[in-house]
N, C-alpha and C positions, 0 to 999 in steps of 0.2 A: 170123338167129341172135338170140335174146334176152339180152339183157345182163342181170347180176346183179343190175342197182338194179330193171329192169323186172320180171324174175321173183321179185325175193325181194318187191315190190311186191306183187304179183300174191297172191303165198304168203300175204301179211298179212289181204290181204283176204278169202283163200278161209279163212283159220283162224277169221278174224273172227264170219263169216257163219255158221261150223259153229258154233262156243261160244255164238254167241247160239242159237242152236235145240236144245241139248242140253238133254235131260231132267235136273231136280235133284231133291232131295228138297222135298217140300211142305211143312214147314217150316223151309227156311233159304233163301227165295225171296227175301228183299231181299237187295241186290247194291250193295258199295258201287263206285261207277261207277270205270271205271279211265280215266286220264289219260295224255295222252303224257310227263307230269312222274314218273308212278312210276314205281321201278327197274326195268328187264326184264331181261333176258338170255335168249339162247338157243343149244343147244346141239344139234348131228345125231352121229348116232353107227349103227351099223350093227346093233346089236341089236331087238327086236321092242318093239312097245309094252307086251305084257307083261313082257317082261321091266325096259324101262324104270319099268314102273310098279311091281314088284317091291321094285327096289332105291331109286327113291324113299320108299315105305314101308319102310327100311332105314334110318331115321334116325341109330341109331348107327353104323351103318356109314361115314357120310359127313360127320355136322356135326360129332356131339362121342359119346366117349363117358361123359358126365354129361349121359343121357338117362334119368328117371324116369318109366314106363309106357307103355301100349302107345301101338303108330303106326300100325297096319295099314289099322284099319278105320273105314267110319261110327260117330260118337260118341267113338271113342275121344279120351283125353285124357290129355297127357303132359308133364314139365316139362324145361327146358333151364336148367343155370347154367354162369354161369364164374366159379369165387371167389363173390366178393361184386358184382361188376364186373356183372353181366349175368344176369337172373332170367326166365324169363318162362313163361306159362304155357298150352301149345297145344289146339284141340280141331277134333280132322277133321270139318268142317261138309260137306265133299262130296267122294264117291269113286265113281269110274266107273273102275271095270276097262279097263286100258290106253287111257283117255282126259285122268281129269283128274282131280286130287288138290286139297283146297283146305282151309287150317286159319286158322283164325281165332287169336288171339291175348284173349287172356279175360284176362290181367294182367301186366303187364310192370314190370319194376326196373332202371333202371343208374343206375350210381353216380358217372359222367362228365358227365352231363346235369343242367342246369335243370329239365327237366320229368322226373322219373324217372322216369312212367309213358308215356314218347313214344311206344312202339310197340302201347301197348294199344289195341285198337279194328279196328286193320288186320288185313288178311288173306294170306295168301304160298298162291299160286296156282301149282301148276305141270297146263301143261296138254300134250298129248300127243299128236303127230298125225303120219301118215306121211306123207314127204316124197322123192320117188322112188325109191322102195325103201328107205329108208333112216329112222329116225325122231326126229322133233325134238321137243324139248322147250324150253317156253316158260314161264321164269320171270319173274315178279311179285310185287310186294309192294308190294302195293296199299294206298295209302298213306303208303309211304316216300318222301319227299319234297324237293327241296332245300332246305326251308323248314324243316324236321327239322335241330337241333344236329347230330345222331347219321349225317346222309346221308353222310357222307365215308367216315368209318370202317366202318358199317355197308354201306353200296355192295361197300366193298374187298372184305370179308368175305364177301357172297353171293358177289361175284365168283370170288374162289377155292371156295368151299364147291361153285359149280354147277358152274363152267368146269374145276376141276381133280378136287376130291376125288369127284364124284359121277358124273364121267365117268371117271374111273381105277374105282372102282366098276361100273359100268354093263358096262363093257369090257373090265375086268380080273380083276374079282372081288373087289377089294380098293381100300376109298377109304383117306381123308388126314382121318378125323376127330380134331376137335382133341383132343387127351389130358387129363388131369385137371389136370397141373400144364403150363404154358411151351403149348407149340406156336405156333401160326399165330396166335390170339387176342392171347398176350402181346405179339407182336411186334408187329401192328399199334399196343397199347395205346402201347406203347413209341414207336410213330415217332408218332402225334400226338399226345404230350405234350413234345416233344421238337420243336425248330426243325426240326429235319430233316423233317417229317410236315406242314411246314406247304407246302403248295402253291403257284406262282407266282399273285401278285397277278392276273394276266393270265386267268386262267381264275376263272368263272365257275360255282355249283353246278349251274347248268341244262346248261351244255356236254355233251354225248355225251361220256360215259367207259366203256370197261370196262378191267378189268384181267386177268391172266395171272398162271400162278406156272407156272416150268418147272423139270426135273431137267440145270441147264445153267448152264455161267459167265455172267456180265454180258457178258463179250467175248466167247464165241459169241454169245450172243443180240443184242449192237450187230451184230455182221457180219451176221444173219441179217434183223436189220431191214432194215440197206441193202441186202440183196438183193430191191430190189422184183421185181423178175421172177417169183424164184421160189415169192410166197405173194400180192400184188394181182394184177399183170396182165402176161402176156407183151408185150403193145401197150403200151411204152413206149419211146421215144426221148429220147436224153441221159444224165445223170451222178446214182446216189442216193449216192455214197460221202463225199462231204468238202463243208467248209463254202463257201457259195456255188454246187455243182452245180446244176444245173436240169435239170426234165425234163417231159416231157409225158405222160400216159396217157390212152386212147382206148376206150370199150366201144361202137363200132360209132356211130350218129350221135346217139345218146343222152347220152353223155356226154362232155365233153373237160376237162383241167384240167393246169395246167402249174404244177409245184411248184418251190420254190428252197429250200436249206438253208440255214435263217439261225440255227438255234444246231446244231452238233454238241461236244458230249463224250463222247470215245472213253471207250466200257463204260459212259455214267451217262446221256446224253440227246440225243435227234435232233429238231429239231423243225424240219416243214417250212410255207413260207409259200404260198398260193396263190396266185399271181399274175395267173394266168388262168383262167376256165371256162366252161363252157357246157355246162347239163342242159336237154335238149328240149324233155324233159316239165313243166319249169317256168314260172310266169308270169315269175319274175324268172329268167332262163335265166342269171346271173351269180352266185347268190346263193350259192356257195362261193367267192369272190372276196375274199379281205383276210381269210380266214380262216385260221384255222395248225391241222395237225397234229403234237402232241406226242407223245411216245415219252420216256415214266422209267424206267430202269432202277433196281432199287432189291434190294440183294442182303441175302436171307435165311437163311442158313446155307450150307447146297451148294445151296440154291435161289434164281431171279433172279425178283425179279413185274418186269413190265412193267405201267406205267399209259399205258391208250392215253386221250387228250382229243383229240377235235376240237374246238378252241377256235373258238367261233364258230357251231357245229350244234347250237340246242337249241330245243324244241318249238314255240317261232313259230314259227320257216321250213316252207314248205311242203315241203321237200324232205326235214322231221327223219324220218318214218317209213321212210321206203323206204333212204333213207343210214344212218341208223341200222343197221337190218335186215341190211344190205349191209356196215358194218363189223365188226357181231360176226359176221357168218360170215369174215369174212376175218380178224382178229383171235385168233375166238376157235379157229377149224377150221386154216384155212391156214398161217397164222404159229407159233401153237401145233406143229400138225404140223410143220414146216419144221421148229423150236426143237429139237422132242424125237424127232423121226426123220429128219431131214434130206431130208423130201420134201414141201413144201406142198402149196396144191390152190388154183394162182394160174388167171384165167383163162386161158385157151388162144388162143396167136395167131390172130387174123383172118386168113381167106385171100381 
């Protein structure tokens, strides 16, 4: 049986290997190289890759509707603001029909930043590949960096734009683009100027984060955290519900880890400590060991975001791509699903 860290492994390098040998256009062959420090995310969803690629070129349908010119095609060129807050100015340097989509950024403004042109230069990449019958989507934005003022905020921001509005799009027909006045924008501006927005000292910009927003209380969504069974793994032995629980989980001889709960606040924040591990496939076979998984719960109107941080998994460790990989499927598919239909997609007991 292949375990998720092995095959979503596997997945990395088989995308890897097709993106490098895909045809582009002849003059936009320089490529600014991508790092395991830029933003990623990704997303599987059960629609075709045209039609994924469809509703990517759907821009106001998904990020904002204070989108100026077209999205669709090669060349095209279009602007995005918010207020005064966030200006910037896009142009589609590569599209392949239901493969891969790639804009470049030709001039950028915000109004929160030291450097107000931080995002000019970079590129947001989404590329498109079937994934068991099913098809994924791999976001980028290459360049964005924890080294970037703007990584926090801007992180949050793709995060919900891909994870929620563009998969509600994709799947439904209908995304969660931000509106002319308030929405999802304001609010983020709001909590990082604000104590509340500031993060524990403990975490780190390089750390493995994504985030979530669901249609769901703080308190369903705490209860559906601790239900690790039904969105990580049925192979777990012991306690995820209250403070100091411990438990084990198992994905066949590849990986072992034994977590303890050392901060829970009922509806606001669960964070668990690793205490034990062992990944096979690695030279330091301990190296999730004194590491913590966090879970913030952080309530948006009638909506809750979850910010997930593995404190402790970022791009040294040799284990960051494949764990990586491995959290935003479970994060962003399984936990997601569990939150908003009450059915994850945890793995399946060992027999």
């Amino acid at each position: 049986m292949r375990t998720p860290f092995v095959c979503l492994l596997f997945i990395v390098l088989i995308i890897s290997s097709c993106n490098s040998n895909a045809q582009t256009k002849e003059n936009h062959k320089e490529k600014i190289p991508m790092t395991t420090s830029d933003f990623t995310t990704t997303l599987v969803v059960d629609q075709t890759p045209n039609e994924v690629f469809n509703a990517i070129n759907n821009v106001r349908g998904w990020w904002s509707e204070e989108i100026e010119g077209r999205t669709e095609k090669f060349n095209d060129e279009f602007t995005y603001h918010y207020k005064d807050v966030h200006i910037c100015k896009m142009k589609l340097i590569e599209s392949i029909p239901g493969k891969k989509v790639v804009w470049l950024i030709k001039d950028n403004h915000f109004n929160f930043t030291k450097d107000k042109s931080e995002w000019k230069g970079t590129r947001i990449s989404f590329e498109i590949s079937e994934k068991d019958s099913k098809t994924q989507i791999r976001f980028t934005h290459l360049g964005l960096v924890p080294e970037y003022e703007c990584y926090n905020i801007c992180r949050d921001a793709w995060s919900n734009y891909i994870n929620n509005s563009l998969r509600s799009l994709i799947i439904t027909g209908k995304g969660q683009p931000n509106p002319k006045e308030g929405g999802f924008n304001q609010e983020l501006l709001d909590e990082y100027t604000t104590d509340k927005g500031q993060q524990n000292n403990e975490i780190n910009d390089q750390d493995y984060h994504t985030s979530i927003v669901v249609d769901a209380t703080a308190q369903d969504t705490f209860k559906s955290i601790n239900s690790v069974t039904k969105w990580w793994t049925e192979n777990m032995e012991g306690g995820s519900q209250k403070l100091n629980d411990e438990f084990i989980v198992r994905f066949g001889d590849v990986h072992y880890s034994k977590q303890k709960l050392v901060e829970v606040i009922p509806d606001k924040k669960v964070v668990w400590l690793v205490t034990d591990s062992k990944l096979s496939f690695l030279k330091d076979k301990q190296e999730w060991t004194g590491t913590k998984i966090s879970f913030e719960i952080v309530a948006h109107g009638n909506k809750t975001q979850i910010n997930f941080t593995h404190i402790g998994l970022a791009p040294d460790i040799e284990c960051y791509d494949s764990c990586s990989n491995a959290w935003g499927q479970y994060i962003q598919q399984s936990l997601f699903g569990l939150i908003a239909t009450g059915k994850g997609q945890p793995t399946g007991k060992e027999k």
